[in-house]
mmCIF file as gemmi writes it, N, C-alpha and C atoms, coordinates in Angstrom:
data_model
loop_
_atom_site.group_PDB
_atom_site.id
_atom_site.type_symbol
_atom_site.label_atom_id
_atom_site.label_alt_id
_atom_site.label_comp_id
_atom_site.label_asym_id
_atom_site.label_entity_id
_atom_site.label_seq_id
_atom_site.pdbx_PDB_ins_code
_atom_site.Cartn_x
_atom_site.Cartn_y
_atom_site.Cartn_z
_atom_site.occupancy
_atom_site.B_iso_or_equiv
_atom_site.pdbx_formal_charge
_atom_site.auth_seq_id
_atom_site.auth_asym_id
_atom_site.pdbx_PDB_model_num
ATOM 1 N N . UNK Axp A 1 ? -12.993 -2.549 -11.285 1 0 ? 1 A 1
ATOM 2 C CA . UNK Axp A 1 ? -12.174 -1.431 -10.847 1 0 ? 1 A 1
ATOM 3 C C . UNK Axp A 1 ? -11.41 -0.891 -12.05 1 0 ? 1 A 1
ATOM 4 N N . UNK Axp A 2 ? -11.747 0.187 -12.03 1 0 ? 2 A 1
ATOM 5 C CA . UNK Axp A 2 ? -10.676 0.986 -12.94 1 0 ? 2 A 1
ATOM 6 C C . UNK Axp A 2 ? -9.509 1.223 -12.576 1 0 ? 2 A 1
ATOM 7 N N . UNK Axp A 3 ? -8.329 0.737 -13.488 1 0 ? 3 A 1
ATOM 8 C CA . UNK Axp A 3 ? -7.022 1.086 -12.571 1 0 ? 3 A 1
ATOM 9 C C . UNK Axp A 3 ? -6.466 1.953 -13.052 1 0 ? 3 A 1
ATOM 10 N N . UNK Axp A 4 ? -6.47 2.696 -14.027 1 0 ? 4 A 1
ATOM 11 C CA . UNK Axp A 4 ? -6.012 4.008 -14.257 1 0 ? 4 A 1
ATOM 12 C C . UNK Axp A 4 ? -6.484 4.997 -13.834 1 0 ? 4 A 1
ATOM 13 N N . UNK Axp A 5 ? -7.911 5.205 -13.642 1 0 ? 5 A 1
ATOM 14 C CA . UNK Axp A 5 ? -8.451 6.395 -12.898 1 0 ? 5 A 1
ATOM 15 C C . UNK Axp A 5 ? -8.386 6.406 -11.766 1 0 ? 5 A 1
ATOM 16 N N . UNK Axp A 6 ? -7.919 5.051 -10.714 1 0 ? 6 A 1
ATOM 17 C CA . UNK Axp A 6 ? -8.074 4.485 -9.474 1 0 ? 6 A 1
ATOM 18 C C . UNK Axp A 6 ? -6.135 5.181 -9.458 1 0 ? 6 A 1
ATOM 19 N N . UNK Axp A 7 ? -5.011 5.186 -10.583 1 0 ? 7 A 1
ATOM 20 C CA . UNK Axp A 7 ? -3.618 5.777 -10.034 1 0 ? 7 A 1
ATOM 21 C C . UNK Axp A 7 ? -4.079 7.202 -10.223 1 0 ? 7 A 1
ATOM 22 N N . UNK Axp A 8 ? -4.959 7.724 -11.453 1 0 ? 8 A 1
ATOM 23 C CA . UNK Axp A 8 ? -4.79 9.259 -11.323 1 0 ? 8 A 1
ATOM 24 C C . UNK Axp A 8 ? -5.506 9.895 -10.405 1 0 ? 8 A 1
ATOM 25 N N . UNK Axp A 9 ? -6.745 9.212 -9.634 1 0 ? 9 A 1
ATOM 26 C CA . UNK Axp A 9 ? -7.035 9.608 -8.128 1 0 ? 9 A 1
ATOM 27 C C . UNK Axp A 9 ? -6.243 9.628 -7.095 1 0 ? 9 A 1
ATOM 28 N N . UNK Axp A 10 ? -5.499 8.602 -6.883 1 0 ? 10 A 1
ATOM 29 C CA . UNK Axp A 10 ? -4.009 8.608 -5.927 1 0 ? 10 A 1
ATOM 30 C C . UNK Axp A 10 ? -3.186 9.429 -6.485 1 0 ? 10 A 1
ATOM 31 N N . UNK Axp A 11 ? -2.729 10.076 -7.816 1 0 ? 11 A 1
ATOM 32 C CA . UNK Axp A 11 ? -1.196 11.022 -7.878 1 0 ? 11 A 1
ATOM 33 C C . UNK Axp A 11 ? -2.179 12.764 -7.479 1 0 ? 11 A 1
ATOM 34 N N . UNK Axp A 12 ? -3.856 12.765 -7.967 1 0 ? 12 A 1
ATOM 35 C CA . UNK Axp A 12 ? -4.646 13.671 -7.708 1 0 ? 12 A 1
ATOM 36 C C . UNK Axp A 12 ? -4.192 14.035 -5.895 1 0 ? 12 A 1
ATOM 37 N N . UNK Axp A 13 ? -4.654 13.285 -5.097 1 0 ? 13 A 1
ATOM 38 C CA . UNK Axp A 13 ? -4.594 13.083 -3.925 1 0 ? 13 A 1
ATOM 39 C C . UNK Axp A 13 ? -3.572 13.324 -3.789 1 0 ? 13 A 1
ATOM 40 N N . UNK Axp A 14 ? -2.134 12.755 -3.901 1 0 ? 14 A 1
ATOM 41 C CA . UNK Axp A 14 ? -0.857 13.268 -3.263 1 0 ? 14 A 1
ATOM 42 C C . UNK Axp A 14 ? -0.494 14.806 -3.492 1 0 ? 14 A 1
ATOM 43 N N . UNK Axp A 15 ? -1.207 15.145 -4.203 1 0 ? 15 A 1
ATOM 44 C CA . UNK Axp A 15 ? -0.285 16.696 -4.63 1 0 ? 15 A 1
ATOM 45 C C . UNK Axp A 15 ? -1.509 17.861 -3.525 1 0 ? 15 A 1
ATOM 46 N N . UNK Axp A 16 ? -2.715 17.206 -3.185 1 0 ? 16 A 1
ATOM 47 C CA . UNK Axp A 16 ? -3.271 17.655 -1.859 1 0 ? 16 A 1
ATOM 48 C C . UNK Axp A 16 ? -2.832 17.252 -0.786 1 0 ? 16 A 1
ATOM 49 N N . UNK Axp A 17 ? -2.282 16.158 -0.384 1 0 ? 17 A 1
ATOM 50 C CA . UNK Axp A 17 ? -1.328 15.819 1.216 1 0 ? 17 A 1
ATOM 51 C C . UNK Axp A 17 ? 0.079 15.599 1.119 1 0 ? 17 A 1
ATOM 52 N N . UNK Axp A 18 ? 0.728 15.869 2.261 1 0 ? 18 A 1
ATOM 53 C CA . UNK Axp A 18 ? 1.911 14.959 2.033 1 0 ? 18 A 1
ATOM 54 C C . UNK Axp A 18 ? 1.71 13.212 2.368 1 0 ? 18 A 1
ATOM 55 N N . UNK Axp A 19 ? 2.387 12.617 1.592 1 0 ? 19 A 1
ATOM 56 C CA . UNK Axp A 19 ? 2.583 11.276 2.025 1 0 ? 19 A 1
ATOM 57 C C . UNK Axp A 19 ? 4.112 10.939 1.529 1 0 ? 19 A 1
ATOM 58 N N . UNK Axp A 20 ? 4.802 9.863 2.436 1 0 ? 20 A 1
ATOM 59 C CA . UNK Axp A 20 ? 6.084 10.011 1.998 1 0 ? 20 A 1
ATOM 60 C C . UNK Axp A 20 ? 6.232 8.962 0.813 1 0 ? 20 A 1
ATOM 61 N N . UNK Axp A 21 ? 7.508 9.276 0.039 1 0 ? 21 A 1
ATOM 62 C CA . UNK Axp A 21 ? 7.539 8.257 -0.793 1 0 ? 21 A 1
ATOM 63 C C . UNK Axp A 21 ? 7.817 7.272 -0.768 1 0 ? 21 A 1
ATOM 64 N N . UNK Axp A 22 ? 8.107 6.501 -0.303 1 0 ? 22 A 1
ATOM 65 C CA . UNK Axp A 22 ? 7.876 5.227 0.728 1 0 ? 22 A 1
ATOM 66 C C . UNK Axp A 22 ? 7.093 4.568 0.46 1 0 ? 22 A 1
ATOM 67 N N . UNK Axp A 23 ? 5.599 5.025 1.079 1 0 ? 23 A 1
ATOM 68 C CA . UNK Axp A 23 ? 4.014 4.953 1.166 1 0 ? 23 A 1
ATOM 69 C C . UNK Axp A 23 ? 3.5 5.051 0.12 1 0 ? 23 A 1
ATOM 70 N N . UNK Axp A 24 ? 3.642 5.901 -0.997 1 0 ? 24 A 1
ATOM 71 C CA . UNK Axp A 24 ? 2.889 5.651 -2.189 1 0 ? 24 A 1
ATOM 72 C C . UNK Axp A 24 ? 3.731 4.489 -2.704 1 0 ? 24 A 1
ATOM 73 N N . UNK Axp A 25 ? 5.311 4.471 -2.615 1 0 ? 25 A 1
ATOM 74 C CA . UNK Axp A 25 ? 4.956 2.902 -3.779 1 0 ? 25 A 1
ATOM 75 C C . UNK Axp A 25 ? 4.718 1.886 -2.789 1 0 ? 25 A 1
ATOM 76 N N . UNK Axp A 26 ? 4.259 1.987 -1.631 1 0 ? 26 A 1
ATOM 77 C CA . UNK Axp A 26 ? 3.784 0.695 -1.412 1 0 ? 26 A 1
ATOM 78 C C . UNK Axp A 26 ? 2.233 0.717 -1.147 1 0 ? 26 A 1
ATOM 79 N N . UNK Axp A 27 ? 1.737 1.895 -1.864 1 0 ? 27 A 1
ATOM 80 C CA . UNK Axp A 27 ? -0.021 1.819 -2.371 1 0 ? 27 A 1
ATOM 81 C C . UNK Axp A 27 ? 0.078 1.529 -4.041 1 0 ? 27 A 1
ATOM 82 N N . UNK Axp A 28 ? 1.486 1.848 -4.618 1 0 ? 28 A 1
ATOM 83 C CA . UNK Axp A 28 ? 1.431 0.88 -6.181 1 0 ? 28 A 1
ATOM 84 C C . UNK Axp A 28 ? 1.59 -0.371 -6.506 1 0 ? 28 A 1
ATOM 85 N N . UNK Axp A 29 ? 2.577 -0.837 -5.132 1 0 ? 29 A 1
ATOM 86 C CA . UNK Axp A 29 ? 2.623 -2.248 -4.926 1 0 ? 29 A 1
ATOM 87 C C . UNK Axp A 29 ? 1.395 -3.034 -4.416 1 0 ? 29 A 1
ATOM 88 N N . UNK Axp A 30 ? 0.81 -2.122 -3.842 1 0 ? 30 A 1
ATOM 89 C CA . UNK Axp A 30 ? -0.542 -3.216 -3.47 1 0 ? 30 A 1
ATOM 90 C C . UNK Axp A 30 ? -1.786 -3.063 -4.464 1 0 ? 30 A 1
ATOM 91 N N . UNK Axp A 31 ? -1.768 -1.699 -4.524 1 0 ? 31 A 1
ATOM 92 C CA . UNK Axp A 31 ? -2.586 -2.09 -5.594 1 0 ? 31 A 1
ATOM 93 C C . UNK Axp A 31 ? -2.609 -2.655 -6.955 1 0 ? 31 A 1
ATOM 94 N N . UNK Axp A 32 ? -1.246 -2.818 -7.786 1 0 ? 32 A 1
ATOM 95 C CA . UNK Axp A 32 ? -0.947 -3.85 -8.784 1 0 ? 32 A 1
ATOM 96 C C . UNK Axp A 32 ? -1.301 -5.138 -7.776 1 0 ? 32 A 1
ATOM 97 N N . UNK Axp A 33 ? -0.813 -5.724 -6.922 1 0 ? 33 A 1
ATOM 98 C CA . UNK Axp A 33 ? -1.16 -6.586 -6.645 1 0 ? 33 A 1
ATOM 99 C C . UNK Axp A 33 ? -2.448 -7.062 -6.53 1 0 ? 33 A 1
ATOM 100 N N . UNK Axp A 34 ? -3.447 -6.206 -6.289 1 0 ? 34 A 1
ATOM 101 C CA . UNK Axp A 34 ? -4.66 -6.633 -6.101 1 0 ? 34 A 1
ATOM 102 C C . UNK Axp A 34 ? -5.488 -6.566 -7.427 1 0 ? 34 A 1
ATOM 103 N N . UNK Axp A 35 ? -4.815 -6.045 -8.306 1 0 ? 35 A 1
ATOM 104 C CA . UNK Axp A 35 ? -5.171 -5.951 -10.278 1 0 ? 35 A 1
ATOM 105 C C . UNK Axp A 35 ? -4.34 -7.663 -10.332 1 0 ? 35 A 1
ATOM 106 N N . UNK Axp A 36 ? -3.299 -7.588 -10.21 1 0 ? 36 A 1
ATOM 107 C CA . UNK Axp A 36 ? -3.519 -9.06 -10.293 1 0 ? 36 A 1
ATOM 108 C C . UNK Axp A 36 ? -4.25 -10.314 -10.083 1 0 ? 36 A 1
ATOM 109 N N . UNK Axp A 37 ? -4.826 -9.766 -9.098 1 0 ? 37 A 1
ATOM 110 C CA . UNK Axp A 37 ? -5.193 -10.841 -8.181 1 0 ? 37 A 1
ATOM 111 C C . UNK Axp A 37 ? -6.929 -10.532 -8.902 1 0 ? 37 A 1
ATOM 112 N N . UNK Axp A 38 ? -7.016 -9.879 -9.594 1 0 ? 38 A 1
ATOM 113 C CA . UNK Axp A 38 ? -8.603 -9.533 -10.12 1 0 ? 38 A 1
ATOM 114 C C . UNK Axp A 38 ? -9.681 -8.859 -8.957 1 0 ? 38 A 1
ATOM 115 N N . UNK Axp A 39 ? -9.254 -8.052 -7.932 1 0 ? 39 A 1
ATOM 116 C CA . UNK Axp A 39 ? -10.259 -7.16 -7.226 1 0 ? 39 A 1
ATOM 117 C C . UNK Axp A 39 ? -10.493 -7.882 -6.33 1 0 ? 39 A 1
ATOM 118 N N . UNK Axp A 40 ? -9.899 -8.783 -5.56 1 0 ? 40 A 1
ATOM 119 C CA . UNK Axp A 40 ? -10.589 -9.466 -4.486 1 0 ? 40 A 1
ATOM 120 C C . UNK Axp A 40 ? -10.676 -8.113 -3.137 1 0 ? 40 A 1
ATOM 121 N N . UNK Axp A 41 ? -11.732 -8.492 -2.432 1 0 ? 41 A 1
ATOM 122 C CA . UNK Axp A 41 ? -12.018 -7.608 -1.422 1 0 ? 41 A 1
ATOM 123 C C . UNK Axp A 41 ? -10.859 -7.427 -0.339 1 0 ? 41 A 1
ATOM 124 N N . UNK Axp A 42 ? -9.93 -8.221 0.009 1 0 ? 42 A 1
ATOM 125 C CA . UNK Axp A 42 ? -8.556 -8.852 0.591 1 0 ? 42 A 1
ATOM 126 C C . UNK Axp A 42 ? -7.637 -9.366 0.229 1 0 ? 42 A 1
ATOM 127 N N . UNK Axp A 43 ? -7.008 -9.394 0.463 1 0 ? 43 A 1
ATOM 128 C CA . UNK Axp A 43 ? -5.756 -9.951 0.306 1 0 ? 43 A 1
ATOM 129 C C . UNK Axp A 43 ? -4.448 -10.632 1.477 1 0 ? 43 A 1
ATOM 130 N N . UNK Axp A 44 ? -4.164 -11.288 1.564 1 0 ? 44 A 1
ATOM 131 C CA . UNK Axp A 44 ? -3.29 -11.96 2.729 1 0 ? 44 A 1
ATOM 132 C C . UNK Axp A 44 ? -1.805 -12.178 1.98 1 0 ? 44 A 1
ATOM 133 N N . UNK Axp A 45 ? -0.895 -11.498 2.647 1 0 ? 45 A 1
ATOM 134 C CA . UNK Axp A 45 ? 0.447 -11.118 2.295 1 0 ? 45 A 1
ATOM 135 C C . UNK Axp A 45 ? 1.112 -10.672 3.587 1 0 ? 45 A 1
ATOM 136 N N . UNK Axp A 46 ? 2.339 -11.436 3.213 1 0 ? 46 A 1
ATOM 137 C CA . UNK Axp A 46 ? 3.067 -11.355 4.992 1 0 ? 46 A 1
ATOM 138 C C . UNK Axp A 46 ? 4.141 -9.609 4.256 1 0 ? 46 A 1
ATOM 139 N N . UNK Axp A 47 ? 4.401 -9.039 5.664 1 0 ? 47 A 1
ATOM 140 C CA . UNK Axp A 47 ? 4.76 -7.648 5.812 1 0 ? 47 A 1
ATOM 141 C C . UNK Axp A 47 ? 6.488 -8.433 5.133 1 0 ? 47 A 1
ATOM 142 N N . UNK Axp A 48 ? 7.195 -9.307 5.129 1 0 ? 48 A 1
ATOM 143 C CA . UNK Axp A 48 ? 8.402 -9.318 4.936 1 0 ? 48 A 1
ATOM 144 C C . UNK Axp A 48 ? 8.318 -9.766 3.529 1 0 ? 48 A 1
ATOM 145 N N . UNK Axp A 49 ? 7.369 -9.685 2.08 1 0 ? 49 A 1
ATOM 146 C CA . UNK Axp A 49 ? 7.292 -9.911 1.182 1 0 ? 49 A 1
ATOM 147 C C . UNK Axp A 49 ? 7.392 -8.212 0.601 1 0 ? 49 A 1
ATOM 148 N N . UNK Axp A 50 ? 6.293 -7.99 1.441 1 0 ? 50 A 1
ATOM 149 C CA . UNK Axp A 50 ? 6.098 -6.466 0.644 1 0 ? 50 A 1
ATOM 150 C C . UNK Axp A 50 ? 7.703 -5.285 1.311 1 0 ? 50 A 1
ATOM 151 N N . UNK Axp A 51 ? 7.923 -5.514 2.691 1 0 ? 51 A 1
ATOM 152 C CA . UNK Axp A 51 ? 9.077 -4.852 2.818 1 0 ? 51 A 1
ATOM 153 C C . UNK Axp A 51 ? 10.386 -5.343 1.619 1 0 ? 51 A 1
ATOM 154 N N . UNK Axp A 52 ? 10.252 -6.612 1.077 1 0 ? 52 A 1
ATOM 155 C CA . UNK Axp A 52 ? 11.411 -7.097 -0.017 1 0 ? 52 A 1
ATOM 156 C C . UNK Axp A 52 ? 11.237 -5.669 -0.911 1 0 ? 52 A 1
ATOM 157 N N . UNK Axp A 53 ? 9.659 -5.956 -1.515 1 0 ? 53 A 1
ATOM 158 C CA . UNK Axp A 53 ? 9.777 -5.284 -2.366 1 0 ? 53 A 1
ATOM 159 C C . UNK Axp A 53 ? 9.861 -3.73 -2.268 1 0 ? 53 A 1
ATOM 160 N N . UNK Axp A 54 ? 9.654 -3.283 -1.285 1 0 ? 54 A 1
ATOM 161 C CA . UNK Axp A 54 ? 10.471 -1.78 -0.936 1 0 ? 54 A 1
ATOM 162 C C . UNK Axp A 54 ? 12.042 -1.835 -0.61 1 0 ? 54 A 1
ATOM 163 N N . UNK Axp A 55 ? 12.387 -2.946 -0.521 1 0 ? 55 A 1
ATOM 164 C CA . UNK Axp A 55 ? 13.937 -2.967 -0.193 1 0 ? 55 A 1
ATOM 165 C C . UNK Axp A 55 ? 14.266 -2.374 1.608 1 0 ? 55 A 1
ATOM 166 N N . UNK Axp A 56 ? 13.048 -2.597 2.329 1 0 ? 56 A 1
ATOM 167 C CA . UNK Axp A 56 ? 13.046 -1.766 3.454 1 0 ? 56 A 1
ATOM 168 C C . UNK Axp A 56 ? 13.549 -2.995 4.491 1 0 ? 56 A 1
ATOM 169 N N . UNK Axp A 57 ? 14.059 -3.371 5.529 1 0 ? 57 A 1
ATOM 170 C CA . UNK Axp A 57 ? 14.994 -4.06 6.656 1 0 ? 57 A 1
ATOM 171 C C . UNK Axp A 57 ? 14.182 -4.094 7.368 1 0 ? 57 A 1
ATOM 172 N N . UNK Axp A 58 ? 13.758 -2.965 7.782 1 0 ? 58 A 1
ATOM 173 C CA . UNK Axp A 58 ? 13.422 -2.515 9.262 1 0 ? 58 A 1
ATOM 174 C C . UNK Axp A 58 ? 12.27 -2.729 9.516 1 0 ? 58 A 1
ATOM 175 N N . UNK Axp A 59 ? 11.793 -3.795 10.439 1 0 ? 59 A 1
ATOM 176 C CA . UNK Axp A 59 ? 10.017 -3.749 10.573 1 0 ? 59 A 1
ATOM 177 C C . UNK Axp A 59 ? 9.776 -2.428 11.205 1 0 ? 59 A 1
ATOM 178 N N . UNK Axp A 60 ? 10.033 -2.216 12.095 1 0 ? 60 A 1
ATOM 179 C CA . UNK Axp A 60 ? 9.595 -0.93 12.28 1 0 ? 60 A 1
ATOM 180 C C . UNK Axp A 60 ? 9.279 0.27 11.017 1 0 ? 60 A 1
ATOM 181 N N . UNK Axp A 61 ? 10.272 0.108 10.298 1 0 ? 61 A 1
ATOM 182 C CA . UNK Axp A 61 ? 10.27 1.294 9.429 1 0 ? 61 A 1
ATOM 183 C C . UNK Axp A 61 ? 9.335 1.089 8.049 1 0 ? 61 A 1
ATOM 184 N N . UNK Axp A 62 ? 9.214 -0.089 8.022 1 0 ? 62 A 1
ATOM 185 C CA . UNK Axp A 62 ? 7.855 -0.408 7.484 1 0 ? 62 A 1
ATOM 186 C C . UNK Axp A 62 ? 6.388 -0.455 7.942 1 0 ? 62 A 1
ATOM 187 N N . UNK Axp A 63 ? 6.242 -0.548 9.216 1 0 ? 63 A 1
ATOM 188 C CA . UNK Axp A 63 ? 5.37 -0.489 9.943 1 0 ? 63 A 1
ATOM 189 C C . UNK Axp A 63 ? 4.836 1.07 9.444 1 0 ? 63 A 1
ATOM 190 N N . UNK Axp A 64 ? 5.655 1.94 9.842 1 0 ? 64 A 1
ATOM 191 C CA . UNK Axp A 64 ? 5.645 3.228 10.016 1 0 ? 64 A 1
ATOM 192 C C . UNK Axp A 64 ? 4.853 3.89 8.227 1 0 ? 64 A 1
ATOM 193 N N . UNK Axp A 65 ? 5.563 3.194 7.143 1 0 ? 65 A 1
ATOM 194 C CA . UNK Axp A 65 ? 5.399 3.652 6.037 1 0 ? 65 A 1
ATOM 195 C C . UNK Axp A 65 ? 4.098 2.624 5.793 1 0 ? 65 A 1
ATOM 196 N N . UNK Axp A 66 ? 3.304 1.589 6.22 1 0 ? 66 A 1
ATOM 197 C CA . UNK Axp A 66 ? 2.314 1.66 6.124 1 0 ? 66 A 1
ATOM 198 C C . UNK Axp A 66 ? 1.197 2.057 6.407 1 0 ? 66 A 1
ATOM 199 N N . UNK Axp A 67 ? 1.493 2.302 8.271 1 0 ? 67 A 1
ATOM 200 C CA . UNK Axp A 67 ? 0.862 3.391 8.874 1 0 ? 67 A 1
ATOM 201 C C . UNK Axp A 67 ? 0.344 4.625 8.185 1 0 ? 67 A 1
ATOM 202 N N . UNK Axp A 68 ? 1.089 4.804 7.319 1 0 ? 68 A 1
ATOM 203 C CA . UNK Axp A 68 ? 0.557 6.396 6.658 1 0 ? 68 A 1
ATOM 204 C C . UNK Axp A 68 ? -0.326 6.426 5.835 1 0 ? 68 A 1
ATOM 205 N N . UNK Axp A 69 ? -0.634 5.246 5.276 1 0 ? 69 A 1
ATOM 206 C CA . UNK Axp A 69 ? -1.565 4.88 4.064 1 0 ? 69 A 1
ATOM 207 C C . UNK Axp A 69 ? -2.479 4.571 4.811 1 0 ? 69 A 1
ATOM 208 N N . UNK Axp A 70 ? -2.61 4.027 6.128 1 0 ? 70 A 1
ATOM 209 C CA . UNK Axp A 70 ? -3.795 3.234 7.009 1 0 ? 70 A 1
ATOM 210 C C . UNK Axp A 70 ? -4.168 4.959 7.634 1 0 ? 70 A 1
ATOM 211 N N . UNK Axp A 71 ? -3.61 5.708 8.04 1 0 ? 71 A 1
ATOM 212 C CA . UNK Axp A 71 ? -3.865 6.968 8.643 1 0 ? 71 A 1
ATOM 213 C C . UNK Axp A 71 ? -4.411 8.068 7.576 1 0 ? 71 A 1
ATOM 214 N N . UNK Axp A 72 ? -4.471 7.636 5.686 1 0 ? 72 A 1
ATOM 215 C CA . UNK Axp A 72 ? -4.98 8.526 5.257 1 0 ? 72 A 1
ATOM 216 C C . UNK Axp A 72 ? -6.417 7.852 4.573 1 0 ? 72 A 1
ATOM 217 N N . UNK Axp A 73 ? -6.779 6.611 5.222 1 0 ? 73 A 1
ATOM 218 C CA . UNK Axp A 73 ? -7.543 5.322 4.703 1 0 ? 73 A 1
ATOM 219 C C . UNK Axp A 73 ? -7.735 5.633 3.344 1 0 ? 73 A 1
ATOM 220 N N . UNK Axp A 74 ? -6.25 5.074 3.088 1 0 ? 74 A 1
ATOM 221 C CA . UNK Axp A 74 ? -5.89 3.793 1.604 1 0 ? 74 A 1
ATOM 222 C C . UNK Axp A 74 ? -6.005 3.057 1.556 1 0 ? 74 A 1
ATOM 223 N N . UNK Axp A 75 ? -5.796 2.342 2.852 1 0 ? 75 A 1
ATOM 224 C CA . UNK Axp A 75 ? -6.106 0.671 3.05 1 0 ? 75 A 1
ATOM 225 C C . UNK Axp A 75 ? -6.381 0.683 4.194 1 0 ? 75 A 1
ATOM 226 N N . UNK Axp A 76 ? -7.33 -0.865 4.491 1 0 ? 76 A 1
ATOM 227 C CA . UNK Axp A 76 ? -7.21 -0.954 5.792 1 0 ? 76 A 1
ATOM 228 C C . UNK Axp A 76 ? -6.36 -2.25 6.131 1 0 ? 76 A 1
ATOM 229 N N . UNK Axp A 77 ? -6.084 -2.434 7.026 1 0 ? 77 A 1
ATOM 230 C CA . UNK Axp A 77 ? -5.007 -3.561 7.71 1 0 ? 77 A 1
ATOM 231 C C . UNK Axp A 77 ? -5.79 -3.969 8.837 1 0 ? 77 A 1
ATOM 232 N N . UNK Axp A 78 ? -5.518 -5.506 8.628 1 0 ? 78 A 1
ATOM 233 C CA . UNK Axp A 78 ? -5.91 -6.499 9.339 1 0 ? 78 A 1
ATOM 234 C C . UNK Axp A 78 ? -4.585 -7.205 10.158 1 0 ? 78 A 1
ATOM 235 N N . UNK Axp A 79 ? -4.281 -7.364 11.202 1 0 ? 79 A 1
ATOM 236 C CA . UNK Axp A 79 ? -2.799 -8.462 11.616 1 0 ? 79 A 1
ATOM 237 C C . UNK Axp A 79 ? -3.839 -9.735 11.332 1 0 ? 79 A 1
ATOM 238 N N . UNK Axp A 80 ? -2.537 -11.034 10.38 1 0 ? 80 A 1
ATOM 239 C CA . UNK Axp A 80 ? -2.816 -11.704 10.138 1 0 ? 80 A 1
ATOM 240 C C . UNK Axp A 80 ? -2.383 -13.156 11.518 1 0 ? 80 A 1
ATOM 241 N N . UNK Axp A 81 ? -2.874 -14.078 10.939 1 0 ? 81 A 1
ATOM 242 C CA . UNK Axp A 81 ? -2.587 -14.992 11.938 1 0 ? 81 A 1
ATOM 243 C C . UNK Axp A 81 ? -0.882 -16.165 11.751 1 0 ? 81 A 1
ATOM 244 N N . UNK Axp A 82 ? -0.52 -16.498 12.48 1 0 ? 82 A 1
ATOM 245 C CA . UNK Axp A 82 ? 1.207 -16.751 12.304 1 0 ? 82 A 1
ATOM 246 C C . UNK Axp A 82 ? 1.027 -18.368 11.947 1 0 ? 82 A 1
């Protein structure tokens, strides 16, 4: 995976939709994460790690700001098991 042409396709893309800002850094947060992680096809990460790192409280309101990335398929989401 290319990860620079893989952000200037995503900042390409935002300036054709809205998405809130919210939602894109948490398509920079996942996708650094998954450059970390070397391209695995998945990844398993609980929603109250990645809300830390948005600084976001509210499951709901995270719910919502991932929703938007799953509604413009950026990612897809799986519910994981507890």
């Amino acid at each position: 995976m290319n990860y620079i042409k893989l952000q200037k396709g995503f900042n390409k893309y935002c300036k054709m939709i809205f998405l809130p800002a919210l939602s894109r850094l948490l398509w920079f947060d996942l996708v650094e994460l998954f450059n970390e992680l070397g391209w695995p096809e998945w990844i398993q990460i609980s929603n109250a790690r990645l809300m830390d790192g948005l600084q976001i409280t509210s499951d709901k309101k995270f719910i919502e700001v991932r929703d938007k990335l799953i509604e413009h398929s950026l990612f897809i989401y799986e519910k994981g098991k507890k």
